[in-house]
N, C-alpha and C positions, 0 to 999 in steps of 0.2 A: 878323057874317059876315066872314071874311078876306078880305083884298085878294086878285085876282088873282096881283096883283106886290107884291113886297115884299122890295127890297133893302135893308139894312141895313152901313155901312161897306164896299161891297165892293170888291175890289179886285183886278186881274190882272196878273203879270208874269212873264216869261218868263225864261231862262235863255240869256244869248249867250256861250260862254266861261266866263269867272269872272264876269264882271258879270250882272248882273239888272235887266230893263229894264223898270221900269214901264208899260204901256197904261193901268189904269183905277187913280183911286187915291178910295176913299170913297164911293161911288156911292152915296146912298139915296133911294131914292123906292118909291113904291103905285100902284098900277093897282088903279083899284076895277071890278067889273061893271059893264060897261054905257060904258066912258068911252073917249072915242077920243083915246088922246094921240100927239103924232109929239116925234121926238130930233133933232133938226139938231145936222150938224155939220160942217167940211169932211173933206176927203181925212187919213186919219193922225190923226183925233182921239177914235178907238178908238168908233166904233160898230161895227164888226163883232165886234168883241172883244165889246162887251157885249149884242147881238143871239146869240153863239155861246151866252151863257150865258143868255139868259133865255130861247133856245130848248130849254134843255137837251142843247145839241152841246156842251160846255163847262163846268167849273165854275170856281170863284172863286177867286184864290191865297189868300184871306185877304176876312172877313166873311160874311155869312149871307144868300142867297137864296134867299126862301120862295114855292112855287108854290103856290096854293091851301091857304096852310098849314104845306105840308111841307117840309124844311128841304131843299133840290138837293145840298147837300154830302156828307149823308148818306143818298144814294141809291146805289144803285150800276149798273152801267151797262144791266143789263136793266130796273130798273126807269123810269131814264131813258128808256131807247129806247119804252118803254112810254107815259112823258107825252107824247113826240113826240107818238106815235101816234094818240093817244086825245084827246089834251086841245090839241093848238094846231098851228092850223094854219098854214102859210108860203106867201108868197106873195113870187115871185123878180121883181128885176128882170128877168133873162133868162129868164122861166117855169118852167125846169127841168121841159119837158116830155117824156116818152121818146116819141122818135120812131117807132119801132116801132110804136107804142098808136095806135089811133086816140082821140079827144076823150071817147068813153064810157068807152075801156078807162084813159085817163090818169085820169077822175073818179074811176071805180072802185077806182083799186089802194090807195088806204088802208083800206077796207071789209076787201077781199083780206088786205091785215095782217093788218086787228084781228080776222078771222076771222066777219065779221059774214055772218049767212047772206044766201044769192043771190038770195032772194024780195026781202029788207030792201035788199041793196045795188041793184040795179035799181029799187027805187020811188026811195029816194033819188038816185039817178043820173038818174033821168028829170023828177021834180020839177025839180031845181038846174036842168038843162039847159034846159030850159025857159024858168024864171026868167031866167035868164039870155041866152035868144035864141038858142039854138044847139041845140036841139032836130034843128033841119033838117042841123047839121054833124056829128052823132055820131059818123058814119061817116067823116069827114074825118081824114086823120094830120094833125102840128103844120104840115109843110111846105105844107099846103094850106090855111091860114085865114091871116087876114091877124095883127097884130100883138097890136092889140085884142083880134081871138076867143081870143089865146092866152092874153091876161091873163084874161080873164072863165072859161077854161078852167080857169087855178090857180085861181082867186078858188073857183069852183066846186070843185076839189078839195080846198081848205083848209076849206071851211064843209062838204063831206057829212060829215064826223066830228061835227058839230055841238060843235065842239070851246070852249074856254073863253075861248082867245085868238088873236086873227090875229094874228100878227106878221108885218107888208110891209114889206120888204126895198126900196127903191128903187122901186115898183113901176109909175111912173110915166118913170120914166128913159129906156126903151127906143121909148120914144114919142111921137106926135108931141103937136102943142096939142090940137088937135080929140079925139082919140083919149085926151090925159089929162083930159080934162075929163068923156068918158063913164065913167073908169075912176072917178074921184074922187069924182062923182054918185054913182056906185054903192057906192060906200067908205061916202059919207054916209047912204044908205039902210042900209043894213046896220047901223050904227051907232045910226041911230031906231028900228030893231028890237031893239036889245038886245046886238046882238054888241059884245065887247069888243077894241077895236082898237091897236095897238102897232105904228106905223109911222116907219120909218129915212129919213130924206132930206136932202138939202144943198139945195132951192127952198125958198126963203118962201114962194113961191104958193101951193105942195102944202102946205107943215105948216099955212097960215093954216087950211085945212079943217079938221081939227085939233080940239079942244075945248079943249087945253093943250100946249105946245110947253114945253121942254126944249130946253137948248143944252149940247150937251159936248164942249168945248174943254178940247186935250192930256189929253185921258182925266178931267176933273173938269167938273161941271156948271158952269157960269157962273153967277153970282148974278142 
């Protein structure tokens, strides 16, 4: 079976002028099923650069990354927006909840994309919520839960796709100790379930959760 992840020399750099500014230079690593790795780095040592691409918001100036297989390079932009969709889900340091939605309608709206019928999205919707303890807030918008509900709200929208890969953004960032510790617990369950997790952070304490840590300094892993 293929890695999840499977970058291969890769590499991004942008265009300032006449010069060309390296962010990521050589990147290769795997993300198997099932394995929960975090990437530390500080501020400016191109984890977002390489979070854009292994979300598929992004491709790579130069080398080969494969999502379940398939070569990202050689996709093109519907079908990209398609593996968002379907296959990995995001989880924001700032939630990136729409406020408008209440807490069932923010779970919902990838189902909504993927065109998944409204019997299917409503059992799934209600299961997660559930799960997650918020059954009683569905009806709540983001403005009315506290910090916490809003993280276990993404959490809950990135896994109803039942998708291949979390990628967490920070997701602990916006929080407090108490409130990262139930977030992180819950990272670790999910993870003894099977889900495959890919998470971005600058705390030792968060990546030690972790199963294998990754350090990418000035855009090149650390030895």
């Amino acid at each position: 079976m293929a890695p999840v992840i499977q970058t291969i020399d890769l590499c991004k750099s942008y265009r300032l002028g006449a010069q060309s500014i390296s962010v990521l230079e050589n990147i290769s690593f795997s993300v198997n099923a099932g394995e929960y790795i975090a990437i530390m780095g500080h501020s400016g040592a191109g984890k977002s650069t390489l979070l854009n691409i292994l979300g598929c918001l992004d491709k790579p100036s130069a080398g080969d990354y494969r999502f379940n297989g398939a070569s990202i390079g050689a996709c093109s932009a519907g079908r990209l927006a398609d593996i968002r969709n379907r296959q990995i889900g995001f989880v924001f340091q700032n939630f990136n909840l729409l406020p408008k939605l209440d807490v069932a309608g923010n779970v919902e709206l990838p189902l909504i994309y993927g065109n998944v019928p409204r019997r299917e999205r409503v059992r799934r919707v209600e299961e997660l919520l559930k799960r997650m303890g918020l059954w009683e807030r569905r009806r709540h918008k983001p403005n009315e839960i506290s910090g916490g509900q809003k993280q276990r709200v993404a959490i809950a929208r990135a896994l109803v796709k039942n998708p291949s890969l979390v990628l967490a953004d920070e997701p602990t960032g916006n929080l407090d100790s108490h409130t990262t510790e139930d977030i992180l617990a819950l990272l670790d369950t999910l993870n003894r379930e099977g889900n495959t997790i890919l998470m971005i952070t600058h705390e030792t304490e968060v990546a030690a959760r972790a199963g294998r840590t990754l350090r990418l300094v000035d855009g090149k892993f650390a030895a």
